[in-house]
C-alpha positions as CSV (number, residue, x, y, z in Angstrom):
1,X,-9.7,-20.8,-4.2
2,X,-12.4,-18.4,-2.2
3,X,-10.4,-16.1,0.6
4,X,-11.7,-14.9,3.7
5,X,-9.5,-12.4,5.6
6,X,-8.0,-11.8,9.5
7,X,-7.2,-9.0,10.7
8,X,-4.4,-8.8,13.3
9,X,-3.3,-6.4,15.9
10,X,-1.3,-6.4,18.7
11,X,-3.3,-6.6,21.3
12,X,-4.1,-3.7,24.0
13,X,-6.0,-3.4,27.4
14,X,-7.7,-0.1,26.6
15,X,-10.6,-1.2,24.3
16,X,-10.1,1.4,21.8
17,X,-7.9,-0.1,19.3
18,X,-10.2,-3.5,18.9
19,X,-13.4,-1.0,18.6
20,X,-11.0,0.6,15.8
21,X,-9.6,-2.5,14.5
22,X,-13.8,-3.0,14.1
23,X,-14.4,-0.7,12.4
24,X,-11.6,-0.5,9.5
25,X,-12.5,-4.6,9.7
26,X,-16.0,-3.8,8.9
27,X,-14.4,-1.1,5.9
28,X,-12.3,-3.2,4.0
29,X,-15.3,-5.5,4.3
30,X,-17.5,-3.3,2.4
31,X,-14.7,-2.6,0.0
32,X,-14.1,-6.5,-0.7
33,X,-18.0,-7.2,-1.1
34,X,-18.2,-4.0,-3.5
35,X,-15.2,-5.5,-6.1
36,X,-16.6,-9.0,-5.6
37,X,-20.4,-7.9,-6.6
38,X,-18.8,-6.0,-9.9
39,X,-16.9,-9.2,-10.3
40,X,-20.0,-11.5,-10.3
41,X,-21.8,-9.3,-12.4
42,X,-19.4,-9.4,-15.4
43,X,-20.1,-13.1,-15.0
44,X,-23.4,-13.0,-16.5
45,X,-26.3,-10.6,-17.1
46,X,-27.9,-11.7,-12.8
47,X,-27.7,-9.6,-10.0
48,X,-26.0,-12.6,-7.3
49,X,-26.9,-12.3,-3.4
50,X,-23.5,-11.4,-2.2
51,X,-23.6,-11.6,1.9
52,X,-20.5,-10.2,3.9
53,X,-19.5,-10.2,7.1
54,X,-17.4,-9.0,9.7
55,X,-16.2,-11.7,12.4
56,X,-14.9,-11.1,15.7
57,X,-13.7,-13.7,18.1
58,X,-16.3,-13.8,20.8
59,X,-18.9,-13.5,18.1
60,X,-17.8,-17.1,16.6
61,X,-20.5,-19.4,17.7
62,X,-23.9,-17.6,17.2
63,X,-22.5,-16.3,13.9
64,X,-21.3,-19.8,12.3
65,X,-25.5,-21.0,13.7
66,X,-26.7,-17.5,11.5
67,X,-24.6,-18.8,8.5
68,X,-25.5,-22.3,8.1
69,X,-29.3,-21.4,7.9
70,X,-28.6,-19.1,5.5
71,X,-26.8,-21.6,3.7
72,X,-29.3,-23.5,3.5
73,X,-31.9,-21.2,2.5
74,X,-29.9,-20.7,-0.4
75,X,-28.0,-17.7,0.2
76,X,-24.9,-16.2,-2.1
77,X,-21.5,-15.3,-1.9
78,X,-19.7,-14.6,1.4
79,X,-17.0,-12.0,2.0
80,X,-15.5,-13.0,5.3
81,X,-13.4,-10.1,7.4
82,X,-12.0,-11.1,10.7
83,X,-10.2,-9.6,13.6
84,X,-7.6,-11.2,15.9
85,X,-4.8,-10.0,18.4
86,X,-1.4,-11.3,18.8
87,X,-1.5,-10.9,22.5
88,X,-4.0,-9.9,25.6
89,X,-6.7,-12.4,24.0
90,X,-8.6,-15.1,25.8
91,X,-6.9,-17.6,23.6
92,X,-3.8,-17.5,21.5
93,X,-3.3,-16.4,18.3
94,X,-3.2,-19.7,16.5
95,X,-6.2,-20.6,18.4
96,X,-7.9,-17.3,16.6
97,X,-6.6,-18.2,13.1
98,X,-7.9,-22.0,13.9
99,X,-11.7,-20.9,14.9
100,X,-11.9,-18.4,11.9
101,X,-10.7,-21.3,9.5
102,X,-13.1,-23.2,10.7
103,X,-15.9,-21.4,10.0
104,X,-14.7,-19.6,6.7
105,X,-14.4,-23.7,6.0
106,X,-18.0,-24.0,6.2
107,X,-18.8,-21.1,3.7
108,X,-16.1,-22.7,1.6
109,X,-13.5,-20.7,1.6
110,X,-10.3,-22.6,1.7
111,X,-7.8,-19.8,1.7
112,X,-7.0,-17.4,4.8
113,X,-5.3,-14.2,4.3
114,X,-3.4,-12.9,7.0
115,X,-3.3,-9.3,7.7
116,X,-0.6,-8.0,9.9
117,X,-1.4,-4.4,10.8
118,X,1.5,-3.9,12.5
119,X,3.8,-0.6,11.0
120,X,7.3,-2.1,11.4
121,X,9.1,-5.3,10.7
122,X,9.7,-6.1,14.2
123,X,9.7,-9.0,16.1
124,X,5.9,-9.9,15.8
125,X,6.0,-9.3,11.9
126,X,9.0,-11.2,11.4
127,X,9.0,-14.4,14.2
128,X,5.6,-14.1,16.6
129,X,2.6,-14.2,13.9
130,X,4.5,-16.3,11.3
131,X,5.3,-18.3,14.1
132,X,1.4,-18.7,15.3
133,X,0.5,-19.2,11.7
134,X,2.6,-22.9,11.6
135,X,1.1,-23.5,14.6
136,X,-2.7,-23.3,13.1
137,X,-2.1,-24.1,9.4
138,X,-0.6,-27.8,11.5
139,X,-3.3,-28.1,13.3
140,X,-5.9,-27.3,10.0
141,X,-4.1,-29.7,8.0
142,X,-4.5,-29.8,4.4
143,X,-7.8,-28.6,4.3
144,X,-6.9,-24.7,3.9
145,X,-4.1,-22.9,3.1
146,X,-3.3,-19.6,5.9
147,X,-1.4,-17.1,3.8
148,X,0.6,-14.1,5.6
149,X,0.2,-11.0,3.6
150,X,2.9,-8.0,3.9
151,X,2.5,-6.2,7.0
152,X,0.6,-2.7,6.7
153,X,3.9,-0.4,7.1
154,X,5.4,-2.2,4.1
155,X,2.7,-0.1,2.1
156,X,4.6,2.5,0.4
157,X,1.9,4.7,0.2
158,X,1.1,4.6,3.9
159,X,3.1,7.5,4.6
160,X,0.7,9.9,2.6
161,X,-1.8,9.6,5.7
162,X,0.4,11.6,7.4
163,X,1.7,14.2,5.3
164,X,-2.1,14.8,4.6
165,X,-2.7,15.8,8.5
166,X,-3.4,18.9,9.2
167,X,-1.3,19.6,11.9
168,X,1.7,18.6,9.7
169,X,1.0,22.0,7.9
170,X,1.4,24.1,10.5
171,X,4.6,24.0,11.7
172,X,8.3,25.0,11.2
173,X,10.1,21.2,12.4
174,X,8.2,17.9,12.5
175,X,9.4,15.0,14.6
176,X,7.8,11.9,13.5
177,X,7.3,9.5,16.6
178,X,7.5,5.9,16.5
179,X,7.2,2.7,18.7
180,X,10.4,2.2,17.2
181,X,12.5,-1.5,17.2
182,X,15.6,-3.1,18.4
183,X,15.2,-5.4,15.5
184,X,18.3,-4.5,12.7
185,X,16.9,-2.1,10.3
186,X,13.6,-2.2,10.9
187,X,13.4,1.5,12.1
188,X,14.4,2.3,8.4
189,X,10.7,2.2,7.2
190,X,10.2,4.9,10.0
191,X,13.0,6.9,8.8
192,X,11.5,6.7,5.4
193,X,7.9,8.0,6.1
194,X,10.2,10.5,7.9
195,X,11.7,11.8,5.1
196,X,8.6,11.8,3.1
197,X,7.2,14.4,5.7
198,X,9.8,16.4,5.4
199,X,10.5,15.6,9.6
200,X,13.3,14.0,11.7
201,X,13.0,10.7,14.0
202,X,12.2,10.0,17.2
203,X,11.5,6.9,19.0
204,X,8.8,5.8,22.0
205,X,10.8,2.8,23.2
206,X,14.4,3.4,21.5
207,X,16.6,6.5,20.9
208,X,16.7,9.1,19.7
209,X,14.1,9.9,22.3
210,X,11.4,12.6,21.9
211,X,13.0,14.8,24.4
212,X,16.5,14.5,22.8
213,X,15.0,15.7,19.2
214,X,12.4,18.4,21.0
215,X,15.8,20.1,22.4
216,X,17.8,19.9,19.9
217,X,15.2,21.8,17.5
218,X,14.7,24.3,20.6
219,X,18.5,24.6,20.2
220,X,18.8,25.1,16.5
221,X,15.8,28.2,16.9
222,X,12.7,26.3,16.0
223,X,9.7,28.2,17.9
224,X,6.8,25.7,16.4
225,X,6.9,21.8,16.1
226,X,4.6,19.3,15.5
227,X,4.6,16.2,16.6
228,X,3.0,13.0,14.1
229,X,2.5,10.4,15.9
230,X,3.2,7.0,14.0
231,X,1.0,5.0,15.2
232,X,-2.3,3.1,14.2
233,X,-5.0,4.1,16.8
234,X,-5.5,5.7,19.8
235,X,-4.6,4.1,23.4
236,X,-2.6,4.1,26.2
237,X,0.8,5.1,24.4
238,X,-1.2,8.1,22.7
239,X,-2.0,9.2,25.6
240,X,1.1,8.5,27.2
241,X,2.5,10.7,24.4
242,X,0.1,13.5,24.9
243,X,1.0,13.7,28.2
244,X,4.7,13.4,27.7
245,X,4.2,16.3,25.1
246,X,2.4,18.4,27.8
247,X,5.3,18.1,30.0
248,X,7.4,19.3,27.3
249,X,5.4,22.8,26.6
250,X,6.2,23.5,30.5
251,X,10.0,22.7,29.9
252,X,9.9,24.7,27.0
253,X,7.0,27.4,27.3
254,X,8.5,29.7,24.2
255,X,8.0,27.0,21.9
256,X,4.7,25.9,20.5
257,X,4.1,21.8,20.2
258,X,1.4,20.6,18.4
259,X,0.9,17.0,18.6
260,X,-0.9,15.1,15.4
261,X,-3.2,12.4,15.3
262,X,-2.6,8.3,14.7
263,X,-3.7,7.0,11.6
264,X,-7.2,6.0,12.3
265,X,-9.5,3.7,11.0
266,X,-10.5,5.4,7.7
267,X,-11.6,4.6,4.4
268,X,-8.1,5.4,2.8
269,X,-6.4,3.3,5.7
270,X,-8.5,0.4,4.2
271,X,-7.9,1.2,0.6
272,X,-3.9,0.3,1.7
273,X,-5.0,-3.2,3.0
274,X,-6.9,-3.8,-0.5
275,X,-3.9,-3.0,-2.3
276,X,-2.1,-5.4,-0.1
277,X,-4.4,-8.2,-0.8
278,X,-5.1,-7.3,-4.7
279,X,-0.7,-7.1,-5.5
280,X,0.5,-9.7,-4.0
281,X,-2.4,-12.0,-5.8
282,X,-1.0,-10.7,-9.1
């Protein structure tokens, strides 16, 4: 069974996350083509043609023209890395999963992996994308299988991105900042990570909010605290953040706040989605 693999995000009006969601796309493509190369060439004593490629939504039609006359000309293995957003797209997210199935079909893949990169097991991880995923493998029928990997927070090394921050060794309290869910226990994966950093909890959307965990470390003495933010990539809630932080050094001008960095699209950030693929394939 050949796999090609989607990518899915939420979803944002500020263009920076899809540019980012582009970019680690067109990483873990590189990293899949490199493992599948070293796998062809234990095969037999040829160097194969091994083509990958990295597929967004809009790019659909002129790419699937591109393939086929390549195909025909003879050409090699394909590695096939999409991207798709839950919400905020031109067309819903079974409609995305339907169009990439059908052209991974005609390279012959026959197996889609789904790849939430979502860090918590909220509603979208748990009900929305599984949900979308019915939806397409109903209207593809029999002729592929759509598989939905673990989300990315499930990762239990995803936490190490953080703690290896700079800005996390700088400080006398960290406060780990997350989205954050209504959805029963699935802020204990934030609580977690937290823990691994050595910081406490708070929440964009939920309490404890950041201001109730900034003044309770003024409180207990704390003159320099970092904030991390949990999340993927920058947008408008990072900036939101960086604001909100901003208005917190002029409520509490003694105290110095430094503010992290998301995640980012980085090479170790794709390493975590190939270990997602490669465990749960056994």
């Amino acid at each position: 069974m050949s796999s090609a693999y989607l990518l899915i995000s939420h979803g944002s009006r500020d263009p920076r996350p899809q540019l980012a969601m582009e970019t680690l796309a067109e990483l873990v493509r590189v990293r899949l083509g490199d493992r599948k190369l070293t796998q062809m060439n234990r095969i037999g004593d040829f160097t194969p043609v091994l083509h990958t490629e990295v597929i967004y939504p809009t790019q659909l039609d002129g790419w699937r023209g591109r393939r086929e006359a390549q195909r025909r000309g003879g050409v090699g293995t394909t590695v096939l890395v999409g991207t798709a957003t839950l919400e905020l797209a031109p067309v819903p997210l079974h409609e995305q999963i339907y169009q990439f199935a059908t052209t991974a079909l005609t390279l012959g893949c026959d197996h889609i992996q789904i790849l939430p990169l979502f860090l918590l097991p909220g509603v979208h991880v748990m009900e929305d994308i599984p949900q979308e995923v019915r939806l397409a493998q109903h209207h593809l029928g029999e002729r592929v299988l759509i598989e939905q990997r673990p989300y990315l927070g499930a990762h239990p090394n995803l936490g190490q991105l953080l703690v290896n921050q700079k800005a996390t060794l700088r400080a006398d309290a960290k406060i780990l900042l997350s989205h954050g869910t209504r959805r029963s226990g699935g802020n204990q994966f934030v609580e977690n990570v937290a823990e691994e950093l050595g910081a406490i909890v708070a929440y964009w959307s939920v309490q404890p909010t950041l201001l109730e965990q900034v003044k309770g470390l003024v409180v207990e003495g704390y003159e320099q605290i970092t904030i991390v933010p949990y999340f993927l990539f920058s947008g408008g809630i990072t900036d939101a953040i960086a604001q909100a932080v901003a208005h917190l050094g002029e409520q509490f001008p003694t105290v110095q706040l430094n503010l992290g960095e998301p995640i980012g699209a980085t090479v170790e950030l794709a390493n975590l989605i190939i270990d997602l693929i490669e465990v749960t394939q056994g």
